[in-house]
C-alpha positions in Angstrom: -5.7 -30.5 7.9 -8.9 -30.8 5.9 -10.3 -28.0 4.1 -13.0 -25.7 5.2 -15.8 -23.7 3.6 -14.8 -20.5 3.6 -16.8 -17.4 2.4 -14.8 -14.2 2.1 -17.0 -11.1 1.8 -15.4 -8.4 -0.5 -13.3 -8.7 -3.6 -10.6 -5.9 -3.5 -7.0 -5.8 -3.4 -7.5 -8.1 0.4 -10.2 -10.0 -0.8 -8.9 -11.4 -3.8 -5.9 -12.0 -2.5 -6.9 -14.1 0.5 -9.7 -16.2 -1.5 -7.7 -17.0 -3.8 -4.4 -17.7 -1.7 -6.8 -19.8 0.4 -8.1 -21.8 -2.3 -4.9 -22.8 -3.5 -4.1 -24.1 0.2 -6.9 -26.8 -0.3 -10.1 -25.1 1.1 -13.0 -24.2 -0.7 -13.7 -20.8 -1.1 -16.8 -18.1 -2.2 -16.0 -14.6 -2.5 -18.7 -12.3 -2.8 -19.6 -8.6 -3.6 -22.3 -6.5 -4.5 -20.8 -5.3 -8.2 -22.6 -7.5 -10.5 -19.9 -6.1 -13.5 -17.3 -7.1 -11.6 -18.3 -10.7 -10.3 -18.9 -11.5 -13.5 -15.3 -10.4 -14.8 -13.8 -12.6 -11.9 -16.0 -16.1 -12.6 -14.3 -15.4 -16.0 -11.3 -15.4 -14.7 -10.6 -11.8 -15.8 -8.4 -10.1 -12.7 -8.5 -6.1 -12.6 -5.9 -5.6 -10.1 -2.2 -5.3 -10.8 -0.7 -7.8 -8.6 1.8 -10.4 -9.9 0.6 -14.0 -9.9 -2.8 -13.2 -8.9 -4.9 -13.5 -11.6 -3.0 -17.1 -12.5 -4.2 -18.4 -8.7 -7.7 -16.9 -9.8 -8.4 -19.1 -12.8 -6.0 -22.3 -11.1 -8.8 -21.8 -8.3 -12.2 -21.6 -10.9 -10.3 -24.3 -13.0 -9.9 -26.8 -9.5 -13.5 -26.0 -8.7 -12.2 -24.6 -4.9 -12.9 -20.8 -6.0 -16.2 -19.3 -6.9 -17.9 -16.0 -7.2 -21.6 -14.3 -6.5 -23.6 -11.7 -5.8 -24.4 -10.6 -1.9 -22.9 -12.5 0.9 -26.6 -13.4 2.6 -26.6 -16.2 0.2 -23.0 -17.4 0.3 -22.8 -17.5 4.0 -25.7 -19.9 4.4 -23.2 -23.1 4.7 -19.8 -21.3 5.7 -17.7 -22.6 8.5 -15.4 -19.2 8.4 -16.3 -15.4 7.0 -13.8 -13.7 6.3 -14.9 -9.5 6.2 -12.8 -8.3 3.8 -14.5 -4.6 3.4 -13.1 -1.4 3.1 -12.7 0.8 5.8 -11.6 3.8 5.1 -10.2 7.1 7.0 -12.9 8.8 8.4 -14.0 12.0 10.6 -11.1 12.6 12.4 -8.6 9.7 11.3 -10.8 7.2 12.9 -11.5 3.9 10.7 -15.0 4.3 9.1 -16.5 0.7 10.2 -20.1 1.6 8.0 -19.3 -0.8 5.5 -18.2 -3.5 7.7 -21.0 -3.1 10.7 -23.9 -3.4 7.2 -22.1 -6.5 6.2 -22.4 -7.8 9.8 -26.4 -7.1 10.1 -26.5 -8.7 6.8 -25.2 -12.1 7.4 -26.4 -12.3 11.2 -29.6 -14.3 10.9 -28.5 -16.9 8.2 -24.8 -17.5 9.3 -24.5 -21.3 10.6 -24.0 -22.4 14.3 -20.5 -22.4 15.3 -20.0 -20.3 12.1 -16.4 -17.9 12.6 -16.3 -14.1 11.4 -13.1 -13.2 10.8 -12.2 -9.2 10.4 -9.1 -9.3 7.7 -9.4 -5.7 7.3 -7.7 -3.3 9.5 -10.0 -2.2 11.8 -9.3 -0.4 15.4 -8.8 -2.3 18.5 -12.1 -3.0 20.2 -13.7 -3.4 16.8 -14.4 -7.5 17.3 -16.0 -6.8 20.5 -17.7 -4.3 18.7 -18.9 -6.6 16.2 -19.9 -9.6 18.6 -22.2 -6.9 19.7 -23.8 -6.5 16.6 -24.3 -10.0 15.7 -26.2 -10.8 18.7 -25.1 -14.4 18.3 -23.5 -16.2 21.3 -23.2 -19.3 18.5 -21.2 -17.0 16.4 -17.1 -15.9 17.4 -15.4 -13.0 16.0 -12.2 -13.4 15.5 -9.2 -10.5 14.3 -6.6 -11.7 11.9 -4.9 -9.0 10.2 -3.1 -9.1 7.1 0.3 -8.5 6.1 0.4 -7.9 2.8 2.6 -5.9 0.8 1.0 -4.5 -2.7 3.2 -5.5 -5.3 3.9 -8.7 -3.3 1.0 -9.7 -1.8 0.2 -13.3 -3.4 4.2 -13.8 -2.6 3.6 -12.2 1.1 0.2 -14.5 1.9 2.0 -17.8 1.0 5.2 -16.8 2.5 4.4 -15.0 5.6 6.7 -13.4 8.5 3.8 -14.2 10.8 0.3 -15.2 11.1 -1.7 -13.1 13.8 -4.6 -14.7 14.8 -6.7 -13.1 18.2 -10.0 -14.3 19.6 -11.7 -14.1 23.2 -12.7 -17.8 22.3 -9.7 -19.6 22.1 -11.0 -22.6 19.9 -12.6 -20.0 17.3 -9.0 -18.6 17.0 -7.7 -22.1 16.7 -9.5 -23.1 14.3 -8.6 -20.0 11.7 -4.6 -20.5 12.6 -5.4 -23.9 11.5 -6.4 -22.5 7.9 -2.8 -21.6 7.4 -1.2 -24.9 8.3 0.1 -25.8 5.6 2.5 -22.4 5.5 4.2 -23.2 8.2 4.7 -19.6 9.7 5.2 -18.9 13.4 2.0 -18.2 14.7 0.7 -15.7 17.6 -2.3 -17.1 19.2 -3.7 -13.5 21.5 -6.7 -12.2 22.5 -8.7 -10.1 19.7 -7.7 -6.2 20.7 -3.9 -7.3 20.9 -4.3 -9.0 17.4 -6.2 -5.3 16.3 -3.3 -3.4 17.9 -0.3 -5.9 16.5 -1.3 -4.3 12.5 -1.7 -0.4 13.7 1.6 -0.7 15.8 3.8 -2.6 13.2 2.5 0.1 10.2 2.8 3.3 12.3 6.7 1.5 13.3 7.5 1.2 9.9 5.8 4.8 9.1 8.1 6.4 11.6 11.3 4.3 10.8 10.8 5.8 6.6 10.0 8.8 8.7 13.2 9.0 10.6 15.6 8.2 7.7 13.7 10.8 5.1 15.3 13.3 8.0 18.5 12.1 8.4 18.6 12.0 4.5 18.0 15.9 4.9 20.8 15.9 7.5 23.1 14.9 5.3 22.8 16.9 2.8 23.6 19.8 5.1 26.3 18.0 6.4 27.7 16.1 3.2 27.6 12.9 4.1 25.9 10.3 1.4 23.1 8.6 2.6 23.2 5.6 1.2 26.2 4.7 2.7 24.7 5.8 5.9 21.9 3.2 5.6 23.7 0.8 4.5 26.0 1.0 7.7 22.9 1.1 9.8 21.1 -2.2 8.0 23.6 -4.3 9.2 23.0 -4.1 12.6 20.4 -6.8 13.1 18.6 -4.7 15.7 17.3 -2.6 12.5 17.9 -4.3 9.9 18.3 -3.3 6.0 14.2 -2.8 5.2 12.3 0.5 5.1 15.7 2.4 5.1 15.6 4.2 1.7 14.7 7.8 1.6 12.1 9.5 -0.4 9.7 11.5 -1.5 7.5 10.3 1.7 5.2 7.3 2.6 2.3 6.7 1.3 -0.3 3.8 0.0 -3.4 2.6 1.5 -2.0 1.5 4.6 0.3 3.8 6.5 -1.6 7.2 6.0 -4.8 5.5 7.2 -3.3 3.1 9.9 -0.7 6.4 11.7 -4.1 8.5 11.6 -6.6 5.9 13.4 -4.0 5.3 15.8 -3.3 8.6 16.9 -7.0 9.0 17.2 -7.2 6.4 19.0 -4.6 7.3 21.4 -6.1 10.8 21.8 -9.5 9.0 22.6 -8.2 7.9 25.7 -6.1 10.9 26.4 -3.1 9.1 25.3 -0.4 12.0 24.3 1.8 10.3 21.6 4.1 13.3 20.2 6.5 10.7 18.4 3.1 9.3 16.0 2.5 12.9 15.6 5.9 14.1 14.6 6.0 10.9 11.9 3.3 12.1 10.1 4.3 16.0 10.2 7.4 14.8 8.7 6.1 13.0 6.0 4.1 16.0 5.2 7.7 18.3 5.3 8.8 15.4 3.0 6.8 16.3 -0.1 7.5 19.6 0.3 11.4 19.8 0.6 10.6 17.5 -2.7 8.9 20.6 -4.3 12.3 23.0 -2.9 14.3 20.7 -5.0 12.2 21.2 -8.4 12.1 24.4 -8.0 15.6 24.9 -7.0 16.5 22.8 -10.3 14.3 25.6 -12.5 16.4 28.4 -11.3 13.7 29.2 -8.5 10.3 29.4 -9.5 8.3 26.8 -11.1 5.5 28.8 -12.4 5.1 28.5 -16.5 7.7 25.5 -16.6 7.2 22.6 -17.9 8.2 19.3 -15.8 8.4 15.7 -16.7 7.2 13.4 -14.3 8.4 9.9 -14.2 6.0 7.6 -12.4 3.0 8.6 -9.9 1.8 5.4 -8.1 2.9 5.3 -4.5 5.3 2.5 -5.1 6.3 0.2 -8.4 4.7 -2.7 -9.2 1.2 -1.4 -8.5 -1.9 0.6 -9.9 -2.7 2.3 -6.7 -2.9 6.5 -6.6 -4.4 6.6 -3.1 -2.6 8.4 -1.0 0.5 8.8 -2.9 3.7 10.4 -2.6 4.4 10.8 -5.9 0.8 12.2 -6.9 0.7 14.9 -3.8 3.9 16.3 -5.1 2.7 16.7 -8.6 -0.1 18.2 -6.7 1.8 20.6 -5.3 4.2 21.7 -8.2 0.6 22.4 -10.3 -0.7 24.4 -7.2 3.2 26.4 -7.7 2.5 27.1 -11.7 4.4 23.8 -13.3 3.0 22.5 -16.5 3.3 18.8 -15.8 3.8 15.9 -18.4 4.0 12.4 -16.7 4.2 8.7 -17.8 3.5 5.4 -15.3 3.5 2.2 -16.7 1.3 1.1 -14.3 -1.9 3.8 -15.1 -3.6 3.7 -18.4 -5.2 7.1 -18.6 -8.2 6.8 -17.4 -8.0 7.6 -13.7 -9.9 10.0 -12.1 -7.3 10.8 -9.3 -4.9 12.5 -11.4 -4.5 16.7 -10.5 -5.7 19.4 -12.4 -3.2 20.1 -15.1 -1.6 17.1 -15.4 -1.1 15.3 -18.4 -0.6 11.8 -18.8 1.0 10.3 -21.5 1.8 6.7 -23.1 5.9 7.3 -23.2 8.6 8.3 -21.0 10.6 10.2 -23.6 7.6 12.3 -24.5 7.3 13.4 -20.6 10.5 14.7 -20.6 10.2 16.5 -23.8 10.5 20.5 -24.1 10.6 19.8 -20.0 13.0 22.1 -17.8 13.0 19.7 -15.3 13.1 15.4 -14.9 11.8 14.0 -11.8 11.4 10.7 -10.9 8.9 10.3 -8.0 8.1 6.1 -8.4 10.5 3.7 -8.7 9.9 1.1 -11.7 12.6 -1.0 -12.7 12.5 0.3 -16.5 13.0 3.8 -15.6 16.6 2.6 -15.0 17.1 0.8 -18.7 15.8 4.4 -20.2 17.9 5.6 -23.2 19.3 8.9 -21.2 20.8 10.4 -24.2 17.6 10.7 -25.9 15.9 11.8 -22.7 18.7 15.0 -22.6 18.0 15.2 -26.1 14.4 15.9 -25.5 14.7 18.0 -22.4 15.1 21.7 -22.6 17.0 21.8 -18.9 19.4 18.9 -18.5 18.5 18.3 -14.9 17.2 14.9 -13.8 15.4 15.0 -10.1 15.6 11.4 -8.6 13.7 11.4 -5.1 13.9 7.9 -5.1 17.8 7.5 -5.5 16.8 4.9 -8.0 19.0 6.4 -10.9 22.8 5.7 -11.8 24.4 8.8 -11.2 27.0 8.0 -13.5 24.8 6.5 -16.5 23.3 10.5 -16.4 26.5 12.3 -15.8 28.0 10.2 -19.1 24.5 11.5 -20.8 25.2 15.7 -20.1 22.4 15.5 -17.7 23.0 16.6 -14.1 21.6 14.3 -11.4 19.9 15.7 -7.4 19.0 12.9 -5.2 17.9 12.5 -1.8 20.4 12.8 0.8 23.3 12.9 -1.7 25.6 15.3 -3.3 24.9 16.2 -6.6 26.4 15.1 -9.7 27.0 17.4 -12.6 27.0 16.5 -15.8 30.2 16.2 -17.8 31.2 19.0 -19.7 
């Protein structure tokens, strides 16, 4: 395989990722964006995102002379073999994908992209949207090809070099080809498809994995009216191969960039064509019943009402290992405790203080002991490694109720009972302290 020139338009959390994955594969790659600041930082070498091992393949990639950086993409497309569109698209009216960004790329680039040039929508974008976008380049010389990503934050460098599956789909079979062929060297099984099955394969694996959360978060609930233990539960389920052992724990609820966006667009799409699709629907109504039986459980810790108590908060990000608020879990039921009267006091290793996101009310601070000081309540909503290795008797020292809240299961039971502090998962009997 020889390398290819490869432009990748957009420099977030996808971008990055794949220009800099795709680099260290061999090819020569440009990313480009329109925030001066921020190009700059990255032709440095300087990486924003949290993402393990990223900012390491960023400067291996500047250093090897295969990775570079600029301004606008008019420019950097001039010589590219394959553009990759790696642009937001965010949930729009309705639940529908919002392709502005992505359509103002593609009038852009179409007069100065090369002949025999491939665009290449990495971004998840609704099926039709290639088609869509042949349409708007005009250019017969030009093929538009879907592959979607895969890429788990927290793991994504790990995810793109290590894939389950590459998804490539074109209505010109040698376009498609010749992308699969930029990933050669991974050795992945490969599906070669025509470009709305590709577009379909990303909304219909996310909304499966948004309904399987979906469906355990209840039967968590079941057995807490029925006293069963729901880890055992899972556990007896994950070995069946026909499930499988992954997106089995409970929670406070699903969240991220992806599966809030992706179950939405899909059920709009369905309902575009007069699809009726009651299962998608009752997914994402019990995701929303999710963060609030989280709430009942607070409050049910406080003696039943929340308003003037003061609860620490242990981690907001919609999963460890990240930086991202949007659309998280953790931060809609902080959300929701401020709307019910809670003082709140939370620590994520992951924020540094200056996010905008972050509720009305809600303070932030620099050390997990400190949000669980004077607090009545403990709840852990995210679930980073450390919060494990905390010192629990000075965390009931420093609470005024000696009630830990763990709606990620993530805690020892035992390490708190052995601390006077009395533990409430998800799905699980309690576990009071020792006496």
């Amino acid at each position: 395989m020889f390398a290819r020139r490869i432009v990748v338009v957009g420099t977030g959390y996808v971008g990055l990722t794949t220009g800099a994955c795709l680099a260290s594969l061999g090819h020569r790659v440009v990313c480009s964006d329109v925030n001066e600041e921020k190009v700059a930082e990255l032709s440095r070498g300087e990486v924003r995102i949290h993402e393990p091992g990223l900012a390491e393949l960023v400067q291996e990639g500047i250093a090897a002379g295969r990775l570079e950086f600029v301004v606008g993409s008019a420019g950097a497309v001039a010589e590219a073999e394959v553009v990759f569109l790696c642009v937001p698209t965010p949930m729009g009216s309705g639940g529908a994908a919002d392709l502005a960004v992505v359509e103002a790329v593609a009038r852009e680039v179409r007069d100065v992209l090369p002949t025999g040039c491939v665009m290449v929508t990495k971004s998840t974008v609704p099926v039709g949207t290639s088609k869509r976008l042949a349409e708007h380049l005009g250019r017969e010389d030009v093929a538009v090809v879907s592959n979607p990503e895969f890429l788990r934050e927290g793991s994504a460098v790990h995810d793109f070099l290590n894939p389950d599956r590459i998804v490539v789909g074109s209505d010109t079979q040698d376009a498609a080809e010749r992308v699969a062929a930029l990933y050669a060297r991974l050795g992945a099984p490969t599906v070669l498809t025509d470009a709305a099955s590709a577009e379909m394969v990303k909304y219909a694996a996310n909304c499966f994995l948004a309904t399987k959360l979906s469906y355990v978060n209840a039967i968590a609930e079941l057995c807490e009216q029925l006293g069963a233990d729901i880890t055992d539960v899972t556990e007896g389920m994950g070995y069946d191969r026909r499930i499988g052992q992954s997106f089995l724990q409970p929670g406070p609820g699903w969240g991220g960039s992806c599966l809030p966006k992706d179950t939405a667009a899909l059920l709009q799409v369905a309902e575009a064509v007069e699809f009726d699709f009651p299962l998608l629907q009752a997914t994402i109504s019990s995701n929303s019943h999710q963060r609030q039986r989280m709430v009942g459980k607070v409050r049910e810790a406080c003696g039943g009402s929340l308003d003037g108590e003061r609860i620490g908060l242990l981690g907001l990000t919609f999963k460890a290992g990240t930086d991202d608020l949007r659309d998280s879990p953790a931060l809609e039921v902080a959300q929701l405790l401020g709307e019910q009267g809670a003082e709140l006091i939370a620590y994520d290793p992951g924020l540094r203080g200056d996010e905008p996101e972050l509720p009305v009310g809600l303070t932030l601070v620099d050390d997990p002991y400190q949000a669980a000081k004077g607090a009545s309540a403990l709840v852990l909503l995210t679930e980073w490694q450390e919060f494990r290795a905390l010192d629990w008797n000075l965390i009931a020292e420093a609470l005024n109720g000696l009630v830990v809240v763990d709606t990620r299961n993530h805690l020892d039971p035992d390490v708190l009972r052995r601390a006077g502090l009395s533990w409430r998962g998800v799905g699980r009997l309690p576990v009071a302290a020792l006496s």
